[in-house]
C-alpha positions in Angstrom: 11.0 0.0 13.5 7.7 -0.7 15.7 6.4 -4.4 16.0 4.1 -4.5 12.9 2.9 -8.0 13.1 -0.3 -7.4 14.9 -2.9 -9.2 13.7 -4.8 -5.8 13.6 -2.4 -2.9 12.8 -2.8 0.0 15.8 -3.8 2.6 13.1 -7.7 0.9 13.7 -8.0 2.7 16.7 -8.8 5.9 15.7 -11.2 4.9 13.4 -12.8 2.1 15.9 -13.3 4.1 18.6 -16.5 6.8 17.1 -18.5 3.9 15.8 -17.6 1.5 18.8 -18.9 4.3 21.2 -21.7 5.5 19.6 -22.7 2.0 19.5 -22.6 1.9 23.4 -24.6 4.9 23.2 -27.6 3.9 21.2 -27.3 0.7 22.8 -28.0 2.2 26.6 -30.1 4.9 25.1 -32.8 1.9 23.8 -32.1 2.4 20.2 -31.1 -1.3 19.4 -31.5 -0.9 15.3 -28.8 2.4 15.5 -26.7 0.2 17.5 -26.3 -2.6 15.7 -25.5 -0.2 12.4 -22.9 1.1 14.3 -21.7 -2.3 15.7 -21.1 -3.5 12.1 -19.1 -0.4 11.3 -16.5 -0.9 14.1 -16.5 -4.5 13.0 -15.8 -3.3 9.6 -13.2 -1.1 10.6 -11.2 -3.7 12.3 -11.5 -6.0 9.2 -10.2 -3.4 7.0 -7.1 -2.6 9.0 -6.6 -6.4 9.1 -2.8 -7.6 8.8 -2.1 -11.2 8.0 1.2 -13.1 7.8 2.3 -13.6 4.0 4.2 -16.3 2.6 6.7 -14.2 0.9 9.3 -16.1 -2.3 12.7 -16.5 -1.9 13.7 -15.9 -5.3 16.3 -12.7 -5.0 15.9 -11.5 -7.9 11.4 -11.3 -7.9 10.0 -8.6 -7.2 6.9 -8.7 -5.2 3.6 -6.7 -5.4 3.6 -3.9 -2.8 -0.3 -4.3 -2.3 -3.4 -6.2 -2.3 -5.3 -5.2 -5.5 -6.0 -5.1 -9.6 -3.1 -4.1 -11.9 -4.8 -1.1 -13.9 -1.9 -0.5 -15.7 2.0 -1.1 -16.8 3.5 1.2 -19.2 7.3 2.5 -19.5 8.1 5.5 -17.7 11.7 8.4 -18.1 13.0 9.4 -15.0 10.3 9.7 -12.1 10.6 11.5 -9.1 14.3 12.9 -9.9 15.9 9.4 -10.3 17.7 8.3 -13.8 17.1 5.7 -16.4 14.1 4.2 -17.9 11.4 2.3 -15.7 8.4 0.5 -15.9 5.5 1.3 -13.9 2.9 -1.2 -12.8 -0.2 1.0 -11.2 -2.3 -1.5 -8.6 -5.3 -0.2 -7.6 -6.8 -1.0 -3.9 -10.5 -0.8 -3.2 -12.1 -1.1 0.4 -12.3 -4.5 0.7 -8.2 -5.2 0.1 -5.8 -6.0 2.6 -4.7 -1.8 3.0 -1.1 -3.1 4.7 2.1 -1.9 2.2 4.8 -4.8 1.7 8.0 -3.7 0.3 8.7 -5.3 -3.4 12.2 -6.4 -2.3 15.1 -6.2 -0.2 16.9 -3.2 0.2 18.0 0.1 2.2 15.6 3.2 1.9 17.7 6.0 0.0 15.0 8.3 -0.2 11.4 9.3 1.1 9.6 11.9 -0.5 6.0 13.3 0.9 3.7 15.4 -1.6 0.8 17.0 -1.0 -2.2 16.7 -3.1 -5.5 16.0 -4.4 -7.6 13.2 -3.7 -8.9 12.1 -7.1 -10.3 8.7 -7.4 -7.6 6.4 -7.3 -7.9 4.4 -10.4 -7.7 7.8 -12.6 -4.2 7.9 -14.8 -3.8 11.5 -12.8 -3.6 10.5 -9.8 -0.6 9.5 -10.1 0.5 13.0 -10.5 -2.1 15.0 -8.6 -2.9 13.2 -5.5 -1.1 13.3 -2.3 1.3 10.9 -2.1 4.3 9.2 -0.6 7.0 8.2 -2.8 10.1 5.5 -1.2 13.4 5.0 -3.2 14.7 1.6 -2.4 18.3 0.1 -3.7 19.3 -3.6 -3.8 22.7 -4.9 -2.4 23.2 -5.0 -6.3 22.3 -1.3 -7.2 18.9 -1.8 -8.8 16.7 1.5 -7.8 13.4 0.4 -7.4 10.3 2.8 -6.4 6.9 2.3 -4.3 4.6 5.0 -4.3 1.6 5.3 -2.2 -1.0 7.2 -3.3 -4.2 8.7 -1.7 -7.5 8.3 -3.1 -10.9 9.4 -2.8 -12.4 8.2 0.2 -8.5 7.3 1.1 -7.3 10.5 3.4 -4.3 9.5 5.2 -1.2 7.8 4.2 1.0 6.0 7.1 5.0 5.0 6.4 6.2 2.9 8.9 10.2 3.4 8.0 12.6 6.3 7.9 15.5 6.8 5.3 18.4 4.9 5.9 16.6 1.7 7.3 17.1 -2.0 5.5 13.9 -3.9 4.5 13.3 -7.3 3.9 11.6 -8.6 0.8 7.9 -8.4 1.5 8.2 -6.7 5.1 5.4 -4.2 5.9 6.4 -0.9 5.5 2.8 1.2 5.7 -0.9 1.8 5.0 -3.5 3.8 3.6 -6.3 4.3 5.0 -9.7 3.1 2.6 -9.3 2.6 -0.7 -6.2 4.2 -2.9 -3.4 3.0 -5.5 0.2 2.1 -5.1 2.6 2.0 -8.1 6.2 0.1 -8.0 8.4 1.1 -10.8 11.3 -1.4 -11.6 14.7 -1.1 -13.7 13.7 -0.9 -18.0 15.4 -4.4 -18.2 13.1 -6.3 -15.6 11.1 -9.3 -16.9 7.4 -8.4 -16.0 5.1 -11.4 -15.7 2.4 -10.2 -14.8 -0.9 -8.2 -16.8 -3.2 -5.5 -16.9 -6.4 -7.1 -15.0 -4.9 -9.9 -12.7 -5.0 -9.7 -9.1 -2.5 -9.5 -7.5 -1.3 -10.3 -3.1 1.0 -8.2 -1.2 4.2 -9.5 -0.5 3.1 -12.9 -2.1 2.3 -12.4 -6.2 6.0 -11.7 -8.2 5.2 -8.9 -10.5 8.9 -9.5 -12.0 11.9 -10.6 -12.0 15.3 -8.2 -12.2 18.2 -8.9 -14.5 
């Protein structure tokens, strides 16, 4: 997998480059006030695809959050996306000014990767879920435990990156993707995993346990 430890991830370039230019342009064309609107958008754009180092636990058996964001919702969940068994589903929502970068929830070797097409319905909407694009990962611990990440697409959120192909072996908290402004992830664990965290808190990619597996 490429180097993903930059302290800006190379996705910011596409977005950078319009405001960064146009800047130059007002800025030799004597319009200083457009110039400096557009300077603070390219700023913003490198803040948002910022990418910095988490201290991830060591406990085996945590999980960790996937993303930067606000739990909007944990519930219980029958087989999703084709797998077996009962899950729990913790839904984190990720607005503009969250870290965007995806971390996986634990260690493990990508079984599966599943791309759907879709809406783009504001993220923090229970449908979304279901009707937004989205990108779904399947990951298995050394001990068998199936665990899920999906990234989901939002409103102003229009392009979902995956870093990692099927077959690969992540670390606990080792970046994985992004999506691009604003959008929701969701991490569904084994029925039997003790959840310790609620609806509301805030929670840190790679660095806030949302559980722990049995």
């Amino acid at each position: 997998m490429k180097n993903r430890t930059y302290l800006i991830v190379p996705e910011a370039l596409r977005f950078f480059l319009p405001p960064a230019v146009a800047a130059l342009a007002c800025a030799y064309l004597g319009w200083p006030v457009f110039a400096l609107v557009f300077v603070f958008a390219a700023l913003f754009v490198l803040w948002f695809f910022r990418n910095p180092e988490r201290k991830i636990p060591s406990d085996p058996k945590g999980v960790v959050s996937p993303a930067d964001g606000r739990i909007l919702k944990i519930e219980e969940v029958d087989d999703p996306e084709g797998t077996s068994g009962r899950f729990k589903k913790i839904s984190i929502f990720m607005n503009v000014f969250n870290v965007h970068v995806n971390r996986a929830p634990c260690a493990g070797t990508v079984m599966k990767i599943r791309y759907f097409k879709g809406k783009f319905l504001s993220a923090n909407l229970d449908k979304a879920s279901l009707e937004n694009e989205r990108n779904v990962l399947l990951v298995s611990t050394e001990e068998g435990k199936d665990i899920l990440v999906i990234q989901i697409a939002g409103l102003i959120a229009r392009r979902i990156v995956c870093w990692v192909e099927e077959g690969m072996k992540l670390a606990k908290g080792e970046r994985f993707g992004i999506i691009c402004f604003g959008s929701r992830v969701e991490v569904l664990v084994p029925g039997d995993t003790m959840v310790v965290v609620s609806r509301g808190d805030k929670v840190t990619a790679g660095e806030t346990t949302l559980g722990y597996l049995t």
